[in-house]
N, C-alpha and C positions, 0 to 999 in steps of 0.2 A: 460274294465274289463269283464271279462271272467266269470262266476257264475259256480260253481259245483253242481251235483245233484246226491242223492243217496236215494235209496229205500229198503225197506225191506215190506217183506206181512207174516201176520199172517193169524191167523185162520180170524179170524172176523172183520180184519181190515190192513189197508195199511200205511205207514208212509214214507212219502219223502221229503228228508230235500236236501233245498237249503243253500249252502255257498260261501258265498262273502271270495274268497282265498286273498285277501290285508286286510280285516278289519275285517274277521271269523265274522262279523253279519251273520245271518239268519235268516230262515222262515222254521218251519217245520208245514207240513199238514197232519193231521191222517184223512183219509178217513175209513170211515165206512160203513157195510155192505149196506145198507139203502140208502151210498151216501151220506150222511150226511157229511160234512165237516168242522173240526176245524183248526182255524190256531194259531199261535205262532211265535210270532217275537224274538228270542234266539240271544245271544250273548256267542260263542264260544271262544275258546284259539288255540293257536299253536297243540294241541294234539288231535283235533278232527278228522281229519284223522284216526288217530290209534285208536281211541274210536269207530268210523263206522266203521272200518275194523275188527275191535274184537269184537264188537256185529252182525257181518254180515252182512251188507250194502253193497249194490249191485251197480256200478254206474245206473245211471238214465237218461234222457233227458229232457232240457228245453223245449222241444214241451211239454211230459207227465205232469213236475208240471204246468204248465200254463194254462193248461186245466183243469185242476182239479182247480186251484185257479181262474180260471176264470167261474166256477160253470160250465163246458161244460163237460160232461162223455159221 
């Protein structure tokens, strides 16, 4: 399995969510200015696709979230 990853950057903070495309769990991480980092283990549906794509969701890379979840900036 394959993981999917998408990002979006605000003013003051960054958010990239990972999803598992067989079972739409995820993990999303709001990185803040600071570096600070929170995580969230979410549970999606079939529609999240179209939900990242119409709030502006960018695709991402598994090198980018794992650095960041692995507290490396």
């Amino acid at each position: 399995m394959i993981h999917k990853y998408f990002k979006k950057e605000f003013e003051e903070f960054k958010v990239i969510v990972q999803v598992n495309p067989e079972t739409y769990a995820g993990v999303e991480l709001t990185i803040g200015q600071n570096g600070e980092i929170e995580k969230r283990k979410l549970q999606f549906d079939s529609k999240i696709y179209d939900d990242l794509a119409e709030d502006e969701f960018k695709a991402s890379s598994a090198l980018e979230f794992n650095l960041y979840l692995n507290g490396i900036k």
